[in-house]
C-alpha positions as CSV (number, residue, x, y, z in Angstrom):
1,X,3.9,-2.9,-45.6
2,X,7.8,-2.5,-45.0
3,X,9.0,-3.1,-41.5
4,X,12.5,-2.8,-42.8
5,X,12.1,1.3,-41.5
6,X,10.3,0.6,-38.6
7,X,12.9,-1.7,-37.3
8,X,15.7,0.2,-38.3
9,X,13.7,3.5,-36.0
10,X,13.9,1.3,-33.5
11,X,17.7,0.6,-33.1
12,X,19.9,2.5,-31.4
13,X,21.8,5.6,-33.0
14,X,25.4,4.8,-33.9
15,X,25.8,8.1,-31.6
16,X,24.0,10.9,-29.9
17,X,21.4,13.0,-31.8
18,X,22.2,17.0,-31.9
19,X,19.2,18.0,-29.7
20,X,17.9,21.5,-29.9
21,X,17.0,22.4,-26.0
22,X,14.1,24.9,-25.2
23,X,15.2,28.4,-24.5
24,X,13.4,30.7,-21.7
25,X,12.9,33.2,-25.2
26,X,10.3,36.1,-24.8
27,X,7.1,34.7,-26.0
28,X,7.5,32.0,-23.2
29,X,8.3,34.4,-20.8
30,X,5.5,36.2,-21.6
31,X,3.1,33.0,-21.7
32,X,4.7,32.7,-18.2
33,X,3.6,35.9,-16.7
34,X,0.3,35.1,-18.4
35,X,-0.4,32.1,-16.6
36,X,1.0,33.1,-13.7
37,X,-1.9,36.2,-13.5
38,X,-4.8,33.8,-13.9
39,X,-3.4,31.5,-11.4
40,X,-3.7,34.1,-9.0
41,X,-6.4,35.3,-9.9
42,X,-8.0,31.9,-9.2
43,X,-6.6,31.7,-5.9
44,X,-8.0,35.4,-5.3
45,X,-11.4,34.7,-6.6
46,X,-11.8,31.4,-4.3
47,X,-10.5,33.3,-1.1
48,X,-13.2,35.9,-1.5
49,X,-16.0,33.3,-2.4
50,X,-17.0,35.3,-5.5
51,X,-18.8,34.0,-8.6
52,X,-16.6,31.3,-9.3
53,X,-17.5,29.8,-5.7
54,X,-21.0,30.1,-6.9
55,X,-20.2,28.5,-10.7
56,X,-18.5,25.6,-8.6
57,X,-21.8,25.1,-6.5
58,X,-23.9,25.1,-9.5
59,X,-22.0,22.6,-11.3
60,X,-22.3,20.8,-8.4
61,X,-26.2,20.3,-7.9
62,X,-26.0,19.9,-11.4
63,X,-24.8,16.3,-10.6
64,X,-23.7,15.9,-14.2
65,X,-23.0,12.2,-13.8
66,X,-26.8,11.6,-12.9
67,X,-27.3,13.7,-16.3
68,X,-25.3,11.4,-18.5
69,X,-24.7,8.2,-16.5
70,X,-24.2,6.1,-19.9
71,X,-20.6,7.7,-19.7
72,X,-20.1,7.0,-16.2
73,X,-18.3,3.6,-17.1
74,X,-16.0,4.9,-19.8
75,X,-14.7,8.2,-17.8
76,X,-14.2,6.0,-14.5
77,X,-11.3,4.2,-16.4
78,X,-10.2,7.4,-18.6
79,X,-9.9,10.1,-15.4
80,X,-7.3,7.0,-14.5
81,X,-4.7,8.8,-17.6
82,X,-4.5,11.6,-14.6
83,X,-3.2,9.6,-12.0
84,X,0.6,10.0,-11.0
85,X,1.5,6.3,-10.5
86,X,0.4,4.9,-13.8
87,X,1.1,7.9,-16.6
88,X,4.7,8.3,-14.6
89,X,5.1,4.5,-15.3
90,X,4.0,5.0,-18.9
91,X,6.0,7.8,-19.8
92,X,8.6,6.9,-18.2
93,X,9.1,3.4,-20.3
94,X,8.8,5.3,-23.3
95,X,11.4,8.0,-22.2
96,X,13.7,5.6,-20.9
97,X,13.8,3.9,-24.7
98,X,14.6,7.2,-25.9
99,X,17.5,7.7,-23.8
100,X,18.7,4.6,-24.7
101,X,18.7,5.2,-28.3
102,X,19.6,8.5,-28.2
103,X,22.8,7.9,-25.8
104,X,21.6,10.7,-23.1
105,X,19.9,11.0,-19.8
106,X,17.8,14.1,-20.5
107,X,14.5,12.8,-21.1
108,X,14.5,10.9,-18.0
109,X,16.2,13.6,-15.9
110,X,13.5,16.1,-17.3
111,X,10.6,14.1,-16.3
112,X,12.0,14.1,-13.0
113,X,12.6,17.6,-12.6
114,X,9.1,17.8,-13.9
115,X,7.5,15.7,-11.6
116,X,9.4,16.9,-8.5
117,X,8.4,20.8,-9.3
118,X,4.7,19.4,-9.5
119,X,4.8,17.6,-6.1
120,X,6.3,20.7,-4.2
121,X,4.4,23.2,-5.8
122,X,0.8,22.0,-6.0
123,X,0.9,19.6,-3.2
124,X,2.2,22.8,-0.6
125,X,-0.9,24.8,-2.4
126,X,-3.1,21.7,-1.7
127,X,-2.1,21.4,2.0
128,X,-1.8,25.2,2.5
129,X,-5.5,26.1,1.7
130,X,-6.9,22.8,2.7
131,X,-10.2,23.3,0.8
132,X,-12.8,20.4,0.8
133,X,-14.1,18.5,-2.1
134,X,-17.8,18.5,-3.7
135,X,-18.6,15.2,-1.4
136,X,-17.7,16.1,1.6
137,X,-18.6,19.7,1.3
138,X,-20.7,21.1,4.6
139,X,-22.5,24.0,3.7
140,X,-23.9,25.6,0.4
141,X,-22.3,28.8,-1.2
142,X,-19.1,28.1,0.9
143,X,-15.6,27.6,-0.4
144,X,-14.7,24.7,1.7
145,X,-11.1,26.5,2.4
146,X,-9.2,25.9,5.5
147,X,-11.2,22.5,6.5
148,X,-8.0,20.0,6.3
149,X,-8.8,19.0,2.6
150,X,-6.5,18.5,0.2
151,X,-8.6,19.2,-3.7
152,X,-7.4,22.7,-4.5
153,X,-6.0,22.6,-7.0
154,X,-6.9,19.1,-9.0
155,X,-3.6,17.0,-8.7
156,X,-5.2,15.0,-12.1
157,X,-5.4,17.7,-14.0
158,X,-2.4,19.1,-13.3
159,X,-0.4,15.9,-13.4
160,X,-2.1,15.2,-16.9
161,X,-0.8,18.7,-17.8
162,X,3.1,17.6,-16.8
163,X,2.9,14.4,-18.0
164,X,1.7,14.4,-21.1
165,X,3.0,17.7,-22.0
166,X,6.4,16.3,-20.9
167,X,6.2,14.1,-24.1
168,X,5.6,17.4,-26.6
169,X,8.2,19.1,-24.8
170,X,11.2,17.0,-25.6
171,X,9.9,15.9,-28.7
172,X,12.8,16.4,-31.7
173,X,11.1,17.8,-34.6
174,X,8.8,20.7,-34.9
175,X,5.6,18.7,-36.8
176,X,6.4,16.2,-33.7
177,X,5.7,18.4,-31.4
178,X,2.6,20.2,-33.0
179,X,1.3,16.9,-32.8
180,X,2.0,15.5,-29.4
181,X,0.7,19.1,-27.9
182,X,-2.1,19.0,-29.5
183,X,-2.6,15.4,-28.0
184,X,-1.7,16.4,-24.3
185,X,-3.8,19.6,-24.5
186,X,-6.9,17.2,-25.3
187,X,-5.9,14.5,-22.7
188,X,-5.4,17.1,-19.9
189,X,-8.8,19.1,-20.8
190,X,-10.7,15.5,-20.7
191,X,-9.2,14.8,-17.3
192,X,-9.9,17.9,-15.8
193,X,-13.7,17.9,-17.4
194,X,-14.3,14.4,-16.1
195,X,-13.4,14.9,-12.6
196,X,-16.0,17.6,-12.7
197,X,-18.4,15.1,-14.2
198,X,-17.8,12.3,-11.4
199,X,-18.0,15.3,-9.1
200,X,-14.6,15.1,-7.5
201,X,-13.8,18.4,-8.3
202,X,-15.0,21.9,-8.2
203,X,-14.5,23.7,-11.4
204,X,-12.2,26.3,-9.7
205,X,-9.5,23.3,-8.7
206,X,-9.7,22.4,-12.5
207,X,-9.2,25.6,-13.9
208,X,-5.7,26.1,-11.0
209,X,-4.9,22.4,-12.1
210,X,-4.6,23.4,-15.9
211,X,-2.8,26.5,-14.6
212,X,-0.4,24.7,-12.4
213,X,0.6,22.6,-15.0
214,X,1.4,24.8,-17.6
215,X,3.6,27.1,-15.0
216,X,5.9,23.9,-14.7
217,X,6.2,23.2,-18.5
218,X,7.0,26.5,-18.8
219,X,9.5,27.3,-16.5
220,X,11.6,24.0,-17.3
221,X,14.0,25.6,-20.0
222,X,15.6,27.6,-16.3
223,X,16.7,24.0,-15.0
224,X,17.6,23.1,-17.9
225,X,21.4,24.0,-16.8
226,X,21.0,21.8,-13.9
227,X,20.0,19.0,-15.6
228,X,23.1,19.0,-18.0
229,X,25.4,19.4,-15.1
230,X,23.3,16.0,-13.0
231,X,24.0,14.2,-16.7
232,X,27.5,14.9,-16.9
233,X,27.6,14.1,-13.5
234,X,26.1,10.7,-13.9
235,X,28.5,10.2,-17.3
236,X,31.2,10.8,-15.4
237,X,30.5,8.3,-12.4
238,X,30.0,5.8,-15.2
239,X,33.4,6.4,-17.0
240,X,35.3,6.3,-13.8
241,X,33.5,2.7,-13.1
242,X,34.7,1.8,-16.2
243,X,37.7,2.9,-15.5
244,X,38.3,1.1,-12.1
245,X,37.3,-2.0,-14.5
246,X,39.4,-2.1,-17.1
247,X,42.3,-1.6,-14.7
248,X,41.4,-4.5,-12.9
249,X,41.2,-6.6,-15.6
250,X,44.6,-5.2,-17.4
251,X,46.1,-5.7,-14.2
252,X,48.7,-8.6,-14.6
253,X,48.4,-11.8,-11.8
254,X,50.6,-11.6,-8.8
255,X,53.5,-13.5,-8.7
256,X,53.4,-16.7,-6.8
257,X,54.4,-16.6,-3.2
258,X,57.6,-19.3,-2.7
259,X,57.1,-21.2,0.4
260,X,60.4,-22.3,2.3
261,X,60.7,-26.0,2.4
262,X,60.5,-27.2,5.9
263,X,63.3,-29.6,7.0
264,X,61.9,-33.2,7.5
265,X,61.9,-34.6,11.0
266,X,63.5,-37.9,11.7
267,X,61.7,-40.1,12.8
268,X,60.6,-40.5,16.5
269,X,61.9,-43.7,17.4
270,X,59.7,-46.1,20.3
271,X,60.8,-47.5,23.7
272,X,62.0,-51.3,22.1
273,X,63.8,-49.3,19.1
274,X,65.5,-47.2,21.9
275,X,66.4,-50.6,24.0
276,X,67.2,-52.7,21.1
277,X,71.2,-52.6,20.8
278,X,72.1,-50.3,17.7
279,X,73.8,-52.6,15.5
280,X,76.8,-51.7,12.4
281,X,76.7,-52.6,9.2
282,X,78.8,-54.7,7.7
283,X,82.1,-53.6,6.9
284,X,82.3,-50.2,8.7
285,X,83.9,-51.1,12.0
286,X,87.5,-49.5,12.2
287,X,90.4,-52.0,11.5
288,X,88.3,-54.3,8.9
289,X,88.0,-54.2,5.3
290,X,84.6,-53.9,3.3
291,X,84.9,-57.8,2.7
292,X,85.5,-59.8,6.5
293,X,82.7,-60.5,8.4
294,X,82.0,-59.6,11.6
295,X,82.1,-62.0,14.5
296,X,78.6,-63.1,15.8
297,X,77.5,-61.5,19.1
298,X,75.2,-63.1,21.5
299,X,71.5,-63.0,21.7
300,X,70.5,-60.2,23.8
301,X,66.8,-59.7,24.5
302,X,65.5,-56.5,25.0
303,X,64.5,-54.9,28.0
304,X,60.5,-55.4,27.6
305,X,61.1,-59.2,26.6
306,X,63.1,-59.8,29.6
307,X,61.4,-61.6,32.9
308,X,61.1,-59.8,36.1
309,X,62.8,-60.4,38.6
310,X,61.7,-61.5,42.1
311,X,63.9,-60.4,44.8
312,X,64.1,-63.1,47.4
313,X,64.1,-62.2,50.8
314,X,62.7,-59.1,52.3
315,X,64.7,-55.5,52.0
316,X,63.5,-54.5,55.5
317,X,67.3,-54.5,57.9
318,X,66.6,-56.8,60.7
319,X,65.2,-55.2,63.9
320,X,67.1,-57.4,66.9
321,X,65.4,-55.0,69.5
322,X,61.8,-55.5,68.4
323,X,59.8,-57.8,70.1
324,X,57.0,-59.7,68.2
325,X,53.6,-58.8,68.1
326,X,51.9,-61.6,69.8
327,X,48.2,-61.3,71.5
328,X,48.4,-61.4,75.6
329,X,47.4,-64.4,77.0
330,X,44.2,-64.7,78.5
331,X,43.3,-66.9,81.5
332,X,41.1,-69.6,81.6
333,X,37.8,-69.7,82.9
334,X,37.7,-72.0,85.8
């Protein structure tokens, strides 16, 4: 087996792939106004507790997963491919790689758009009718509408519908994308069946989950201007990074800063330098030559060497008119 091929698929393109982008033509207009009919007619159908209300409470008492509990195992971990938090995490690694390789942001910015059209849409439906699921259902024949649930329509179905259709939908070559629609059609129709089997469902929120779905695959091609605008957007924020960058870095170093010398102080001189007697050198007195030595001076010792001196006597001026302080003298006892 060559891997040569493989690898080289896996690279990144020397530069970005000419995409052609789904059109809002007139056969998927028309598929839109299809699927928008029978999703009201759902809606319709359940509000006026018809046959379908029956069908769902049928299916029900059925209890399929009592009928077939071998598969009970295997279906607990497949219903898990209609989950939001771990098909968005799957598809999104693969989509990411693809903008990578492909230099663009529009499969992830699709999914997005994708996934934010599901939440609003279905989750507003879910919350608006408030219809309770086949557990917690309180009376027979009744549609369970208005009772603060939140199961009409199935968020797994409809999520498998977005997500995996999501992956058909951007795919680049026609046989590519017969392929991967043929594999999201059979991934979202197992989802939908096995929530009905582990009886979390009623058929009617399956059949509006399907319906749901396919309404926002759809309708992407309209936002598919917006989403080339929010990638030229983001491309542009990027270059201007860049930009920023590369100036920084061409950007030559500022010039050093002189610093003006400070004079130096002389030095503080101490109390026996100040008392010492300042003495000149030789041959700098006026009247001599550089060559005749000067005449010795006496020893003189400095101020803090020196002894003090006592003064002798006391400094008070004599007082002639002061008497002396003597104590008065006392008589004897006789």
């Amino acid at each position: 087996m060559r891997t040569d091929r493989i690898f080289a698929r896996l690279d990144r393109e020397p530069e970005p792939p000419k995409i052609e982008i789904p059109r809002m033509s007139r056969h998927r207009v028309v598929l839109f106004g299809a699927t928008m009919a029978f999703y009201l007619a759902i809606v319709v159908a359940v509000l006026g507790s018809s046959w379908l209300v029956e069908l769902d409470w049928k299916v029900m008492l059925y209890r399929p997963y009592e009928q077939w509990p071998q598969l009970h195992a295997f279906l607990d971990y497949f219903v898990v491919l209609g989950q939001r938090g771990p098909t968005a995490v799957m598809v999104m690694a693969w989509l990411g790689w693809r903008s990578w390789r492909q230099h663009t942001l529009r499969p992830l910015l699709t999914l997005g758009a994708a996934l934010l059209l599901l939440n609003m849409t279905v989750g507003s439906v879910k919350l608006g009718l408030g219809r309770l699921g086949p557990h917690y259902a309180t009376q027979i024949g009744s549609a369970e509408l208005f009772a603060g649930g939140d199961i009409f329509p199935s968020g797994h179905t409809a999520n498998a519908v977005v997500t995996w259709g999501i992956l058909a939908y951007l795919a680049t070559t026609p046989r590519a994308r017969r392929w991967l629609s043929v594999i999201s059609a059979m991934v979202a129709l197992g989802v939908g069946a096995t929530t009905v089997y582990l009886g979390t469902h009623w058929v009617s929120d399956v059949l509006l989950g399907w319906a749901a779905g396919l309404l926002i695959l759809l309708a992407l091609p309209w936002f598919e201007p917006l989403i080339a605008r929010a990638e030229a957007f983001v491309f542009a924020v990027r270059e201007k990074v860049r930009e920023r960058r590369r100036s920084r870095a061409s950007a030559p170093a500022p010039a050093p800063v002189p610093v003006p010398a400070v004079p130096a102080m002389p030095p503080q001189r101490g109390h026996e330098e100040d008392d010492a007697p300042v003495r000149e050198p030789v041959g700098v007195a006026s009247g001599r030559g550089p060559g005749r030595p000067l005449p010795a001076r006496p020893y003189q010792p400095a101020r803090s060497e020196r002894p003090p001196v006592v003064p002798a006597g006391t400094r008070r001026p004599p007082h002639t008119e002061r008497t002396p302080r003597t104590a008065p003298a006392r008589p004897l006892g006789g």
